[in-house]
C-alpha positions as CSV (number, residue, x, y, z in Angstrom):
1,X,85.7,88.6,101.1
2,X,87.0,84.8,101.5
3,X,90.2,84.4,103.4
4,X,92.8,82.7,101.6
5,X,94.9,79.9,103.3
6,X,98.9,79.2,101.6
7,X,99.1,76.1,99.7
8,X,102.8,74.9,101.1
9,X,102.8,71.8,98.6
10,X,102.0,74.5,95.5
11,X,103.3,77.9,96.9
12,X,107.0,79.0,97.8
13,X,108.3,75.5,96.7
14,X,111.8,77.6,95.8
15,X,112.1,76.8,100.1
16,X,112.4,73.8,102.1
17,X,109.2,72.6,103.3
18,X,109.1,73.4,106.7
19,X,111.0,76.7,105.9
20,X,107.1,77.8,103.5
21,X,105.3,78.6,106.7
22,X,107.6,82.0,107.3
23,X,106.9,82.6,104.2
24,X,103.6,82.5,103.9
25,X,103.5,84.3,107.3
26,X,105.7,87.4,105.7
27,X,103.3,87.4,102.5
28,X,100.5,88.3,104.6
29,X,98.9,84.7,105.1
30,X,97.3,83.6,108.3
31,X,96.8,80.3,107.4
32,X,97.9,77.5,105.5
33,X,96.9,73.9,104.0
34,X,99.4,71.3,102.4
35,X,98.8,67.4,101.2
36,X,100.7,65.6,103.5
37,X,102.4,66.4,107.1
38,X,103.8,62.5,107.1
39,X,107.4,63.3,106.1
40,X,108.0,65.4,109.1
41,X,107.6,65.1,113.0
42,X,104.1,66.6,114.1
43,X,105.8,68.7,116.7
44,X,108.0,70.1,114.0
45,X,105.2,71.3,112.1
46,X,103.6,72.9,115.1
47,X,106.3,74.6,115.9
48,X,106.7,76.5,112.4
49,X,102.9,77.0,113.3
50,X,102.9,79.1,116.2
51,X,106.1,80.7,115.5
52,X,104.7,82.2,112.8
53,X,100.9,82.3,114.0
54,X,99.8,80.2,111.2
55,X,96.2,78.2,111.3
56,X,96.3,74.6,109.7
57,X,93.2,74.8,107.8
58,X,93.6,71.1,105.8
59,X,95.8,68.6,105.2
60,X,94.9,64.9,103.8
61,X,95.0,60.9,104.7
62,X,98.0,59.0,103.9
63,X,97.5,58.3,99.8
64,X,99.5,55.9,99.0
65,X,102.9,56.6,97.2
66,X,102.4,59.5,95.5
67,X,106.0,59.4,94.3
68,X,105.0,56.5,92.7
69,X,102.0,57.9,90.9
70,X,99.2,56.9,93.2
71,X,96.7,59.4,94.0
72,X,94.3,57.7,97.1
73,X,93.6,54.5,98.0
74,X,90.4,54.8,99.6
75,X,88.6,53.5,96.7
76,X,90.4,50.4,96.1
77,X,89.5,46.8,97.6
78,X,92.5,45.5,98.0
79,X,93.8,48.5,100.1
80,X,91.2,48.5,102.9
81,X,93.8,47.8,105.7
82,X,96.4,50.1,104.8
83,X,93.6,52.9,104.1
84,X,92.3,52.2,108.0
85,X,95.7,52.5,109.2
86,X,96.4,55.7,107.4
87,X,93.5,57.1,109.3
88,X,94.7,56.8,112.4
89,X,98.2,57.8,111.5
90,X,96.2,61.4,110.3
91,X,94.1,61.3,113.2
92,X,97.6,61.4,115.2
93,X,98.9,64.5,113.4
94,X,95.4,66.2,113.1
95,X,95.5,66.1,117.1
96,X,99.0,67.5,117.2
97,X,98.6,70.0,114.4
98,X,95.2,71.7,115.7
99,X,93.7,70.9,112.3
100,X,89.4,70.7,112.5
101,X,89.1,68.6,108.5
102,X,91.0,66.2,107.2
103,X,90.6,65.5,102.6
104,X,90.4,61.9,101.4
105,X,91.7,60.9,98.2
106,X,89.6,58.8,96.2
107,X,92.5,57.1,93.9
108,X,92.6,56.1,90.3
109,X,90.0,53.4,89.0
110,X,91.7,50.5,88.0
111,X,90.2,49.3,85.1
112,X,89.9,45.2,86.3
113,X,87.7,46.7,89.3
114,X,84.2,46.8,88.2
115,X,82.4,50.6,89.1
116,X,80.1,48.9,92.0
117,X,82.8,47.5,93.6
118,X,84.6,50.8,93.6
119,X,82.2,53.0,94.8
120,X,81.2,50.4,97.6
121,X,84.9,50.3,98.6
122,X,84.9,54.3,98.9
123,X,81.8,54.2,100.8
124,X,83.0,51.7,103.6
125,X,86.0,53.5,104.1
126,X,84.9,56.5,103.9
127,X,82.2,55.6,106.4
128,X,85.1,54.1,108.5
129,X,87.2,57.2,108.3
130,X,84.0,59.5,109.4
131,X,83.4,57.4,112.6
132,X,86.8,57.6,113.7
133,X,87.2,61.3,113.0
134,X,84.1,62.4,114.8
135,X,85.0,60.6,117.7
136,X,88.6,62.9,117.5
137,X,86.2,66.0,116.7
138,X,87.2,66.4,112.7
139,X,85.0,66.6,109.9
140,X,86.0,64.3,106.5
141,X,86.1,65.9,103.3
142,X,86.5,64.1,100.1
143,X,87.3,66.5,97.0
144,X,86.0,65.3,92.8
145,X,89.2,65.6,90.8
146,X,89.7,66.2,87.0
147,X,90.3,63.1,85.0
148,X,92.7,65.6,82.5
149,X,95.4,66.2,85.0
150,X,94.7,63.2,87.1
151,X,93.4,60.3,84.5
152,X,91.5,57.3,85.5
153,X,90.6,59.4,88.9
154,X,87.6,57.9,90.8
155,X,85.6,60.7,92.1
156,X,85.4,63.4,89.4
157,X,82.2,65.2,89.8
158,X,80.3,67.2,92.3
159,X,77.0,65.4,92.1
160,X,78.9,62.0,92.2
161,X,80.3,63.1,95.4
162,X,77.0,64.0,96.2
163,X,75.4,61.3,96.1
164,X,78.5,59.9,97.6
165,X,78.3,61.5,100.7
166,X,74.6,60.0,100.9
167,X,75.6,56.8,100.8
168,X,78.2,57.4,103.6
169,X,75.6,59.4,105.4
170,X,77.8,60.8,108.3
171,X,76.9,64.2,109.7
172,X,80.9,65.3,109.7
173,X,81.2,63.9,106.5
174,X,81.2,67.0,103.8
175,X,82.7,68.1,100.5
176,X,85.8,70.1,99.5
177,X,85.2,71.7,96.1
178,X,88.3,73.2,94.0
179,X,87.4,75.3,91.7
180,X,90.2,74.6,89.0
181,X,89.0,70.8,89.1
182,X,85.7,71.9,88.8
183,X,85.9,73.9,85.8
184,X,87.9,71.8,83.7
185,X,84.9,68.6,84.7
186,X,81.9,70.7,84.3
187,X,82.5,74.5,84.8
188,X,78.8,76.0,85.7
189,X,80.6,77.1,88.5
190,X,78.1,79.6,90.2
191,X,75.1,77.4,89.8
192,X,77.1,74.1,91.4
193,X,78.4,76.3,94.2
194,X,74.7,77.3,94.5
195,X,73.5,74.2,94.3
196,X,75.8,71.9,96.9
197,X,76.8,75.0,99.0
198,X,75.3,73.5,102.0
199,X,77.9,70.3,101.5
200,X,80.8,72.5,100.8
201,X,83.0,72.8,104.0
202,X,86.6,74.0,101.8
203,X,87.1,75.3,98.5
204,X,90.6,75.7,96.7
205,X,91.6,77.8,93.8
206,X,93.6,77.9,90.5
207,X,92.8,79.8,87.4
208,X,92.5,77.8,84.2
209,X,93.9,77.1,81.7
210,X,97.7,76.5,83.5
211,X,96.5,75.9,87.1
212,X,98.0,79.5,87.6
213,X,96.8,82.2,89.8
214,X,93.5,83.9,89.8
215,X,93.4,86.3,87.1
216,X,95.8,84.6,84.7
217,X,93.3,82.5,82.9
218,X,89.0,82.1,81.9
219,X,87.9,81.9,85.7
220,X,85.9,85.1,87.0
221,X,87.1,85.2,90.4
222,X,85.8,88.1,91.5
223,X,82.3,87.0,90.6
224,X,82.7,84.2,92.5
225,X,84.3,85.7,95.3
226,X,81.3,87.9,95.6
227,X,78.8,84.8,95.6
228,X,80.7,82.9,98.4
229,X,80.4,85.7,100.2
230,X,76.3,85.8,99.7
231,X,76.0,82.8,100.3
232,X,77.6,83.3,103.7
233,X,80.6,81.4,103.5
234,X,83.0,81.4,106.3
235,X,85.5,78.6,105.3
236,X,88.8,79.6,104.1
237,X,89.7,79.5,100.4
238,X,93.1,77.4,99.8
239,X,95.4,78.8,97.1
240,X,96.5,75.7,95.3
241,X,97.6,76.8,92.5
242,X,101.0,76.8,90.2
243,X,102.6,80.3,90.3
244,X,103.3,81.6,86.4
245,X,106.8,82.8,88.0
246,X,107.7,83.2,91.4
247,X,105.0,82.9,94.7
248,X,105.8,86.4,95.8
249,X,105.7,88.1,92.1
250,X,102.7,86.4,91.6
251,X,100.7,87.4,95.0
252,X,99.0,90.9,93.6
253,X,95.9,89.0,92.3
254,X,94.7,89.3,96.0
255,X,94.8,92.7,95.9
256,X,93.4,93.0,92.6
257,X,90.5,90.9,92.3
258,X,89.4,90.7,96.2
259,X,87.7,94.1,95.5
């Protein structure tokens, strides 16, 4: 059965942030993922941590302002600088925080930017951002996005990434597949897991339609639970996913469907 890592970004938001990792250590979890550390002291973070014998599975480059609406940079030309700093400002936390894979956020597609120029972008940076996390011992992991929630989002389908991650081609340079963005892109779940398994080094969760938990919407999750396990996955499984009501009313569908 896949061991399930705390969304802090999407889970027990009724908390301060750095007051989620208790939380999630009192609900059972023994690990945890979030988007961004940047907001607090990296020592802070640890500390929550190890008081509460958490594992920080993920957490992702600098993206820009997100309050603002942005989603990434690391496909757009006129960012390149800022993206490289924001590497080595993650690299900084990663080191303090004990995390082993950092996600990169492709950004929206501005429409003036012709597609080549895009993807050739991504692929510098992301080539960039490989080389300087293998020499800090971290693997890069970039995640397809749906265009419904997220319009206008660059990287949107597995075999794009894909083919992506050829281009790059950097041996700690993998993909993060979230099933809830999957689905709603191209669903044929099973098969695609199947299929890119050997490029998948993180999946996340949400059920769909609602981005709820497993077992509130279309998604057969115990199906798919019992395929990662055959096909010998070891990763953990990030919940990011909305609760319908509260994080703790909502936490049952581990018990129920991890059967």
């Amino acid at each position: 059965m896949p061991r399930f890592a705390a969304n802090l970004t999407m889970l027990f938001t009724e908390a301060p942030f750095l007051d989620r990792f208790e939380l999630a250590a009192k609900a059972g979890f023994k690990a945890v993922e979030f988007l961004f550390p940047y907001a607090h002291p990296a020592q802070e973070i640890r500390s929550r941590l190890d008081a509460n014998g958490l594992e920080l599975v993920l957490h992702n480059l600098p993206a820009g302002n997100w309050e603002a609406g942005e989603r990434g940079i690391a496909c757009l030309p006129d960012r390149i600088d800022e993206f490289r700093s924001g590497v080595e400002r993650a690299i900084d936390y990663a080191s303090a925080l004990g995390v082993k894979q950092l996600n990169c956020l492709a950004g929206k597609a501005p429409a003036s930017v012709p597609e080549n120029v895009l993807r050739q972008t991504f692929v510098v940076n992301l080539r960039f951002a490989a080389r300087e996390l293998k020499a800090a011992g971290l693997n890069l992991l970039i995640e397809p996005v749906n265009t419904v929630d997220i319009p206008d989002f660059y990287l949107h389908h597995t075999v794009q990434a894909a083919g992506i991650l050829v281009d790059v081609g950097a041996d700690n340079a993998f993909l993060q597949y979230d099933i809830y963005h999957a689905q709603r892109m191209e669903g044929e779940l099973a098969a695609t897991l199947q299929k890119y398994f050997p490029l998948i080094r993180h999946v996340q969760l949400a059920d769909n339609p609602g981005r709820n938990e497993p077992g509130t919407g279309e998604i057969n999750y115990p199906f798919l639970f019992a395929l990662l396990d055959r096909l010998g996955y070891t990763g953990w499984v990030g919940c990011e996913y909305k609760p319908a009501a509260t994080t703790e009313s909502g936490l049952g569908w581990r018990r129920q469907l991890a059967q």
